[in-house]
C-alpha positions in Angstrom: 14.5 -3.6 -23.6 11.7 -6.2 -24.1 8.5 -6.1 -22.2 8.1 -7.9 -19.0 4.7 -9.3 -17.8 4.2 -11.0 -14.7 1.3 -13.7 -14.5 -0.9 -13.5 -11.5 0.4 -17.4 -10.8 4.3 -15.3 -10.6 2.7 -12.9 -8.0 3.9 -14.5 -4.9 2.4 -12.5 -1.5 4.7 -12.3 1.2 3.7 -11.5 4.4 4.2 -8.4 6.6 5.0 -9.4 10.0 5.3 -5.3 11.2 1.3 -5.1 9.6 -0.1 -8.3 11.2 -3.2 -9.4 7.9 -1.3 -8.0 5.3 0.7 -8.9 2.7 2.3 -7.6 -0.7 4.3 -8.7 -4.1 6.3 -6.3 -6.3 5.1 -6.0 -9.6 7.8 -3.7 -10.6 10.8 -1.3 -9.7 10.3 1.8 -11.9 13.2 3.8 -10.6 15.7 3.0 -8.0 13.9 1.8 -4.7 10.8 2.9 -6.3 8.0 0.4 -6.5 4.5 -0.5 -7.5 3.0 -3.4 -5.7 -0.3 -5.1 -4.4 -0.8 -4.9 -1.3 -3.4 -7.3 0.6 -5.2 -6.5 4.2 -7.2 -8.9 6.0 -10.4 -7.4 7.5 -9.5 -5.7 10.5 -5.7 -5.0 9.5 -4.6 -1.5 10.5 -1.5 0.4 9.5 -1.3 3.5 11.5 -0.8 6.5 10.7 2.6 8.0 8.9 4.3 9.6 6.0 6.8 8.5 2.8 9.7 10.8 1.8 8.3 10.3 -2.1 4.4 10.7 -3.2 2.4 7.5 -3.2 -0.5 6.8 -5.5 -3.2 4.3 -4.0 -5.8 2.3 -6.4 -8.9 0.0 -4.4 -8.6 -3.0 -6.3 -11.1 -4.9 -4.2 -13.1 -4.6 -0.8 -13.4 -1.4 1.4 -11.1 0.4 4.0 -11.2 3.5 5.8 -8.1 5.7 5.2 -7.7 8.7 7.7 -11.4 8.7 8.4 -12.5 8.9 4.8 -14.5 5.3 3.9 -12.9 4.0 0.5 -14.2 1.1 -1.7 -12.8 -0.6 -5.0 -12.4 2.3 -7.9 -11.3 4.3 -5.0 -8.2 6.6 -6.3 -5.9 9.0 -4.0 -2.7 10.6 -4.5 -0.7 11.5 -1.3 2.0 13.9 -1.4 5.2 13.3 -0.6 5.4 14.3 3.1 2.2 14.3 3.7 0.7 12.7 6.9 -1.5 9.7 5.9 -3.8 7.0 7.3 -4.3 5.2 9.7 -5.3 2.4 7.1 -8.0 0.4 8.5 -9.5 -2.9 6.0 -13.4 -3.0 6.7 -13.8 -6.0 4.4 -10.4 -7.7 3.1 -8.9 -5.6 0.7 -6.4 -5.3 -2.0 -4.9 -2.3 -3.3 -2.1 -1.5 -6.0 0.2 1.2 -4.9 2.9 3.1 -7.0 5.7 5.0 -5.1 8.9 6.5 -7.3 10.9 7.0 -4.8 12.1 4.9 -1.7 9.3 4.0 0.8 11.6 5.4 3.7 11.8 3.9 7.3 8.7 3.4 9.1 8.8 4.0 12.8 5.4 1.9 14.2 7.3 3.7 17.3 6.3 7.5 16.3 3.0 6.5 13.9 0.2 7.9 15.4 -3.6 6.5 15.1 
């Protein structure tokens, strides 16, 4: 296996239309369905609140949101067990962060998310 490196001029954003302001690109699959990716909110994008069947691992690359109350800024790290209720994700500034998830994301029902 050789190693694989992905230029930022590769990393194409694609949009979200279920998170109106955001977008992501994959960096990598790690394990089946698994997935560590940049994700991008413009200010005022909010994801509401929900959970992943697999532990998700959140890095601030840039900008500030709030997170389930908590204010977060670039250098911000948190690790969300699998199950665990998170969010709502609200971008104060635009933001960017990279996420790492080893195990599928699951189905997100906007339908039962609760602010």
């Amino acid at each position: 296996m050789a190693q694989a490196v992905k230029d930022v001029n590769e990393q194409i954003f694609e949009e979200l239309p279920v998170f109106p302001g955001s977008s992501w690109t994959v960096l990598a699959q790690p394990v089946p369905e698994g997935s560590i990716h940049r994700l991008k909110m413009e200010k005022d994008t909010r994801i509401p609140a929900h959970t992943h069947p697999a532990d998700e691992y959140v890095y601030v690359l840039s900008g500030k949101l709030t997170s389930g109350g908590r204010k977060c800024e670039k250098g911000c790290f948190w690790v969300t067990p699998a199950g665990t209720r998170q969010g709502p994700h609200v971008a104060e500034t635009d933001v960017e962060i990279m996420i790492v998830r080893l195990d599928p994301m699951g189905e997100f029902d906007a339908q039962r998310a609760v602010a």
